[in-house]
C-alpha positions as CSV (number, residue, x, y, z in Angstrom):
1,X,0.0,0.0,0.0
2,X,2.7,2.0,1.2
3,X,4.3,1.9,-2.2
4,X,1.5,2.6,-4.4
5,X,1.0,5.5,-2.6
6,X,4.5,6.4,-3.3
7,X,4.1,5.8,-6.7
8,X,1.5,7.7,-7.2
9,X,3.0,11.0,-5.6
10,X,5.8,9.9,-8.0
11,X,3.6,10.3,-11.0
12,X,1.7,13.5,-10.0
13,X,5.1,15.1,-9.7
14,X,6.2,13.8,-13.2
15,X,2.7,15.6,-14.6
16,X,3.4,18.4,-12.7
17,X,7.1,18.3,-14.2
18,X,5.9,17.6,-17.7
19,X,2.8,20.1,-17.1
20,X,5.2,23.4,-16.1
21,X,7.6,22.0,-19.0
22,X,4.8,22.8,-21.7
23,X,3.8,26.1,-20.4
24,X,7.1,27.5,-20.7
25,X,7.5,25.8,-24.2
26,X,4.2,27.6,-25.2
27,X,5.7,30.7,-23.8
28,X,9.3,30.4,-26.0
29,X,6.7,30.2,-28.6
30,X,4.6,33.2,-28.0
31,X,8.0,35.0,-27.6
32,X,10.3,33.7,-29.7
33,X,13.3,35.7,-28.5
34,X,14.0,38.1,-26.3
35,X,12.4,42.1,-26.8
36,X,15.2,44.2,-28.4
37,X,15.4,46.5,-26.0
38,X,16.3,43.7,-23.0
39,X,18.9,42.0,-26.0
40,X,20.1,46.2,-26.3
41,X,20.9,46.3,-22.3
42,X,22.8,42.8,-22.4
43,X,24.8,43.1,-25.2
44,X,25.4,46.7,-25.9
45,X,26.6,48.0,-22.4
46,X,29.2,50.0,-22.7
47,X,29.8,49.8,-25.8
48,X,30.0,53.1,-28.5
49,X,28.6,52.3,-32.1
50,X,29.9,53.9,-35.4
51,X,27.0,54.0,-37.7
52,X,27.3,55.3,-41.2
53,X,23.9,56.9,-43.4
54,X,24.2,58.3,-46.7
55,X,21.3,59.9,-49.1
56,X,21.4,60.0,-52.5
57,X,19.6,63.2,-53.1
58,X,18.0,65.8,-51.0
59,X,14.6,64.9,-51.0
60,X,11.3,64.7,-48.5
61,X,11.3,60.9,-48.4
62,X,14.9,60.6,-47.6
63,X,14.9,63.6,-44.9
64,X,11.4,61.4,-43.3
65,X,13.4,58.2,-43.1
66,X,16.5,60.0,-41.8
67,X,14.2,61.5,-38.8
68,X,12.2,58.0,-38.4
69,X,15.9,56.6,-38.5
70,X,16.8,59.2,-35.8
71,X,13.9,58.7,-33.5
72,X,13.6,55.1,-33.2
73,X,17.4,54.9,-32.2
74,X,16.2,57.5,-29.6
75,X,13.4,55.5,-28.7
76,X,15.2,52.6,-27.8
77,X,17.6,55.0,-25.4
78,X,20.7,55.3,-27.9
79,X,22.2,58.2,-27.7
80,X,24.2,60.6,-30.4
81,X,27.6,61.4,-29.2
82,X,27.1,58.7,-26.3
83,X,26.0,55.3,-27.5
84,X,27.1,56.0,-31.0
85,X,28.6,58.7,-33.5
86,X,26.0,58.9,-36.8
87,X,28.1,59.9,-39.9
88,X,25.8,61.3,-42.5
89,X,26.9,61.6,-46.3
90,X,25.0,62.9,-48.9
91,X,26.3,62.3,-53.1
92,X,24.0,65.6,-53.6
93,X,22.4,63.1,-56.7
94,X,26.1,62.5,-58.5
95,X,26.9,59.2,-59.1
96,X,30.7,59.3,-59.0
97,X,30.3,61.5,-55.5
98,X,28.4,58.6,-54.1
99,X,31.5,56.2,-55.6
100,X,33.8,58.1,-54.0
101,X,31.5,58.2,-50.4
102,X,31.7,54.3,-50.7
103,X,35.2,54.8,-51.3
104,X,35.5,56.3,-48.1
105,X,33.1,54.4,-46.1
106,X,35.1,51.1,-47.5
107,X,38.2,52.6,-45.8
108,X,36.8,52.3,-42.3
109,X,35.6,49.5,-39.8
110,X,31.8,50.9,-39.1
111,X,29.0,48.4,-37.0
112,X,26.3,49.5,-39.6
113,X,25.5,51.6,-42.5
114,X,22.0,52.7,-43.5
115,X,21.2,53.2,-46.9
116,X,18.7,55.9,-48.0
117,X,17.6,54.9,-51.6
118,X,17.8,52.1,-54.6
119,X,21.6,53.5,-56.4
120,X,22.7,54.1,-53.1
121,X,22.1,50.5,-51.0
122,X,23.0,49.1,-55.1
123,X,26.5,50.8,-55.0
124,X,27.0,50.0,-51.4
125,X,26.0,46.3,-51.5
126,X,29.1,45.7,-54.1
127,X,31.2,48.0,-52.4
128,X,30.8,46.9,-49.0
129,X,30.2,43.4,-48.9
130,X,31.2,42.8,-45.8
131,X,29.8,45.8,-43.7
132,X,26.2,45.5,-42.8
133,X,23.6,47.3,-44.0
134,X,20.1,48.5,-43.1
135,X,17.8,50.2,-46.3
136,X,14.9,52.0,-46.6
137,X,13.3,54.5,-49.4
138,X,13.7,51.4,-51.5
139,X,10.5,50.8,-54.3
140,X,11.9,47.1,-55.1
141,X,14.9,45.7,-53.4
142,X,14.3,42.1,-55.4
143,X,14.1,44.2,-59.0
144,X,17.8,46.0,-57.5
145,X,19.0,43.3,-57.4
146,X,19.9,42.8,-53.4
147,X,17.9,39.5,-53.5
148,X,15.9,36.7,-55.1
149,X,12.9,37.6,-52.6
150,X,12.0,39.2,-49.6
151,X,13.0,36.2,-47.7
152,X,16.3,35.3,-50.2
153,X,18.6,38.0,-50.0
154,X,22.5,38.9,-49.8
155,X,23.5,38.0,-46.7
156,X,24.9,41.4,-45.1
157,X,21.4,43.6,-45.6
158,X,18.1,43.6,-44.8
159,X,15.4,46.7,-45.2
160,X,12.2,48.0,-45.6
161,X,10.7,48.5,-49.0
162,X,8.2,51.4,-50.0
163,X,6.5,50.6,-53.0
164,X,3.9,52.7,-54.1
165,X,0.6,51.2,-54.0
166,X,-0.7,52.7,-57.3
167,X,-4.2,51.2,-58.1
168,X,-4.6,52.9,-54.2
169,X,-4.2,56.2,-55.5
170,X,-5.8,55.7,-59.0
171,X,-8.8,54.3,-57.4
172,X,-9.1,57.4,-55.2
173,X,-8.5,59.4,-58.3
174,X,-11.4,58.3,-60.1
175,X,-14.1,58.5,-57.5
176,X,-12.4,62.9,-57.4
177,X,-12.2,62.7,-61.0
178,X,-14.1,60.5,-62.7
179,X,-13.8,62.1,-65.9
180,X,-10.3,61.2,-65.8
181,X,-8.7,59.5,-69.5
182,X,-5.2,60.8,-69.5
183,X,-2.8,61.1,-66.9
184,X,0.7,62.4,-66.9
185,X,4.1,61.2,-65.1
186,X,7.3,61.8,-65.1
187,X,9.8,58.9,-64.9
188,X,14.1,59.0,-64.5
189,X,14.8,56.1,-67.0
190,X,18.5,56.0,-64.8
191,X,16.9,54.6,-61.8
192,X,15.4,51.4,-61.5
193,X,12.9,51.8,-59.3
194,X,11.5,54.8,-61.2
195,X,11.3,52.5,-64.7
196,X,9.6,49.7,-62.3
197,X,7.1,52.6,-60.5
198,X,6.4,53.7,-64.3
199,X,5.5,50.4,-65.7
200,X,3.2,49.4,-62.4
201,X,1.9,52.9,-62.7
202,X,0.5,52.0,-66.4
203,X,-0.8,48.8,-65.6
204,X,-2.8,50.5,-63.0
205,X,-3.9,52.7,-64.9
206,X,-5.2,50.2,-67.8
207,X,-7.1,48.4,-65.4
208,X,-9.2,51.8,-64.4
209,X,-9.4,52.9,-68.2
210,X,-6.5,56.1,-68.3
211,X,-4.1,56.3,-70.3
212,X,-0.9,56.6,-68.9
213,X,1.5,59.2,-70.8
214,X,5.5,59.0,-69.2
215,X,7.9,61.8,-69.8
216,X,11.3,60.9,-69.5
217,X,13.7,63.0,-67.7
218,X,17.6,62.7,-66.9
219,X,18.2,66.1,-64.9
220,X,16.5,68.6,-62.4
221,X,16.1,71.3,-66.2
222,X,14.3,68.1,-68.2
223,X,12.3,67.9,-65.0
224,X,10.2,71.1,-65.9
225,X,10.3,70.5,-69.3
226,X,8.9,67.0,-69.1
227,X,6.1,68.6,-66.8
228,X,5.7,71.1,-69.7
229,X,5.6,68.9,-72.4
230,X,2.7,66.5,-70.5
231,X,0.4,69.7,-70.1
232,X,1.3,70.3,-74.4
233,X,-0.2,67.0,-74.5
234,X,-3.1,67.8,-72.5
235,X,-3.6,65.1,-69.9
236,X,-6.0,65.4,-67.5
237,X,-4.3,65.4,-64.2
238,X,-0.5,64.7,-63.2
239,X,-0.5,61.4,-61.0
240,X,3.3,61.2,-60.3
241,X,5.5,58.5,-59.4
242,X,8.1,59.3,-56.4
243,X,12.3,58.6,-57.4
244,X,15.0,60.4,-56.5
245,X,15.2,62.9,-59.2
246,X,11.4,64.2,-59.9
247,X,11.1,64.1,-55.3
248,X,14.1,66.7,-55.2
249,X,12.5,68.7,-58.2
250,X,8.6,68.2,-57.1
251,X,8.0,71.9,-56.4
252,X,8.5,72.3,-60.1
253,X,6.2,70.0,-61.2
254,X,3.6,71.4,-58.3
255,X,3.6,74.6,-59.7
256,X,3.3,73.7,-63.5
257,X,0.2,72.3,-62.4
258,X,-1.0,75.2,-60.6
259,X,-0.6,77.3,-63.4
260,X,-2.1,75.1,-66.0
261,X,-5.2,74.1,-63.9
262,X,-4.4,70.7,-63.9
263,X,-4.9,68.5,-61.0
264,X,-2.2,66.7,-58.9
265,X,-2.3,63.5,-57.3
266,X,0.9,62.0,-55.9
267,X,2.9,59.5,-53.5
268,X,4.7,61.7,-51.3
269,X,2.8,62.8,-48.2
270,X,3.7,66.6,-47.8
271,X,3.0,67.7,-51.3
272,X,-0.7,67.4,-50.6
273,X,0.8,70.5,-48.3
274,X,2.4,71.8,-51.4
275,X,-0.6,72.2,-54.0
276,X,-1.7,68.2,-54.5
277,X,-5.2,67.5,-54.8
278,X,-4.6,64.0,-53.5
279,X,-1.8,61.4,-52.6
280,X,-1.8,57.5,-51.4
281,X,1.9,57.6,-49.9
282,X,3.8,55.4,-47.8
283,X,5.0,57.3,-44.8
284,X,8.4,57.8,-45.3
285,X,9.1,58.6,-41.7
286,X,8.0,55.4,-40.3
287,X,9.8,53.6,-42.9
288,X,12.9,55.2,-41.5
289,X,11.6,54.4,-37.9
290,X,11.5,50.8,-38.9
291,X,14.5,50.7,-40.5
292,X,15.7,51.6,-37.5
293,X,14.3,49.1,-35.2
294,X,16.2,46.8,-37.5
295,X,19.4,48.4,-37.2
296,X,18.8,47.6,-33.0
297,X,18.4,44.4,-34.3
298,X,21.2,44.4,-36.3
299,X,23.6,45.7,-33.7
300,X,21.9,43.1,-30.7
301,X,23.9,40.5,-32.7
302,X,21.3,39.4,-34.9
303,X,22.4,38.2,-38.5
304,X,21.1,40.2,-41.1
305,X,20.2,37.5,-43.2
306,X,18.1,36.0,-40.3
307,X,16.1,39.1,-41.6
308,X,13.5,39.3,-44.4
309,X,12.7,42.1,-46.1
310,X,9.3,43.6,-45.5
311,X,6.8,46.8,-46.7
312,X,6.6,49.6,-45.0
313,X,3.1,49.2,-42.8
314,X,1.9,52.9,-42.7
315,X,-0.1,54.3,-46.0
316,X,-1.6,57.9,-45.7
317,X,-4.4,58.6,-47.4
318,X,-4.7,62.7,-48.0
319,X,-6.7,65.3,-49.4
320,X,-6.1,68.8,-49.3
321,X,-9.8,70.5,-49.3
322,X,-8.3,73.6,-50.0
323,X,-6.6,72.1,-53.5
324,X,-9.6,70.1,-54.3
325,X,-12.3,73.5,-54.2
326,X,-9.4,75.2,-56.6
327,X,-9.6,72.9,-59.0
328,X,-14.3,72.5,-57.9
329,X,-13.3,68.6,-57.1
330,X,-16.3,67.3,-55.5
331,X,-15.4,64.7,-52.9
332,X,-18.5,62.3,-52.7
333,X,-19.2,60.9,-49.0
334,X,-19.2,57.4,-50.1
335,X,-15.3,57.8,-50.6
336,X,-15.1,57.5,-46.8
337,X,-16.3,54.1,-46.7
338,X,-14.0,52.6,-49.7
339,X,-11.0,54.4,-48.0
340,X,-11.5,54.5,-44.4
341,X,-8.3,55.1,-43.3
342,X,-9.0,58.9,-45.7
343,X,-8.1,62.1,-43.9
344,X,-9.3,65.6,-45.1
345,X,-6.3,68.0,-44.5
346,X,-8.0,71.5,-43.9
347,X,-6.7,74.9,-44.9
């Protein structure tokens, strides 16, 4: 008797074992590692990173992601001059200036580099094949050629992607101007990402009936006259794409359409602060904020190839009331319940 009793205690402390064995399995598995800021205190102490970040181009999208960049290192108690040094080059939109950065970048022993655009994370990624490498303010990092997929990539980068979503925009378009048969955009046959926007941009456009018509342009003086040359051909509205060269040059294209009455709709969220009717754009800011929070990763010891690319998860949806009564662009009610996310910027 004695010893079934004693066996029995035995085997209530084996479920009990087996029981408390599970539940912190099924916790591993609700938090598969550790939060980055607990990782940050373990492994960083003490230590003082050198972190590199070079633009492209001066541009709105590339100043958001540096300040999204900026804050989340903030955020996560990192601080400039204490916990790191931030180096911050800028090839001012000249190819052989951003050679000669990676040049000097190359030269050094750095614990990350972020890279602000598609020609710049390209030039770096063969450059720098060794240093590792946080993007952002990158349309399509697979058609760059920094990968096979999001989750197949070169080993020492990772990022955050901001392709346009451009049946968004053309589907709001046509419920403000469903008149709509031609639009107009202008595209920097140089970059990559700017050929791919242009070519999704036209399928998009098909598949809601307008006909896309692409200026090319290869400087910031064939900017204006490719905006000149789309009003010659009478579209109906500019819906512009976002790359490097037409976002440091969009003030030109904004007030071409001003003064030829023709309605702007666009993928960069403070031009519908800047005379756009409309835009559907990624927020650029917490695209840099993100990239960010992978650069913590990044420096907590994780690999970057442990690391898939991913979207940026933050689309604004804008109008500008004060642009749309300029141009008498009724904005029907039921638009609120196709685009619930929509917000009304007032004057």
């Amino acid at each position: 008797m004695k010893s079934l009793s004693l066996g029995i205690i035995a085997l209530i402390l084996v479920s009990a074992i087996l029981l408390l064995s599970d539940l912190q399995n099924r916790n591993k598995k609700k938090n598969p590692q550790q939060p980055v800021d607990q990782i940050k205190s373990e492994i960083m102490a003490g230590k003082k990173f050198k972190l590199g970040m070079v633009h492209f181009v001066d541009s709105p999208n590339s100043e958001d992601c540096e300040k999204g960049i900026r804050k989340a290192l903030k955020d996560h108690d990192l601080r400039d001059g204490i916990d790191f040094t931030l180096t911050v080059y800028n090839a001012q939109g000249d190819i052989s200036t951003l050679n000669s950065i990676a040049g000097t970048i190359a030269n050094e022993t750095w614990d990350l580099i972020f890279a602000l655009s598609t020609p710049t994370v390209q030039l770096l990624a063969k450059k720098l094949p060794d240093t590792r490498i946080v993007f952002t303010n990158v349309g399509d990092p697979v058609a760059a050629g920094l990968g096979n997929s999001f989750d197949d990539h070169l080993p020492n980068l990772c990022g955050i992607a901001t392709m346009s979503d451009f049946d968004g925009l053309l589907k709001l378009v046509k419920y403000l101007h469903p008149g709509i048969k031609h639009a107009g955009t202008i595209f920097t046959p140089a970059e990559i990402n700017s050929v791919s926007y242009k070519v999704r941009l036209e399928e998009a456009a098909n598949k809601r009936g307008i006909k896309l018509i692409a200026a090319p342009a290869h400087t910031a003086t064939e900017v204006l006259d490719a905006a000149n040359s789309l009003v010659a051909q009478r579209i109906d509205a500019f819906c512009q794409i976002s790359d490097n060269l037409t976002g440091s040059c969009s003030s030109a294209i904004l007030k071409v359409s001003l003064r030829s009455k023709i309605p702007y709709y666009g993928y960069v969220t403070n031009q519908v602060n800047q005379g756009a009717v409309a835009v559907c754009a990624r927020d650029y800011f917490q695209s840099g904020y993100e990239a960010g929070q992978l650069g913590i990763e990044v420096l907590s010891g994780k690999n970057p190839d442990q690391i898939p690319f991913r979207n940026v998860e933050k689309t604004d949806y804008l109008i500008s009331l004060e642009t749309a009564r300029l141009y008498k662009i009724h904005i029907p009610a039921r638009v609120f319940a196709v685009f619930p996310q929509l917000k009304i910027i007032k004057p």
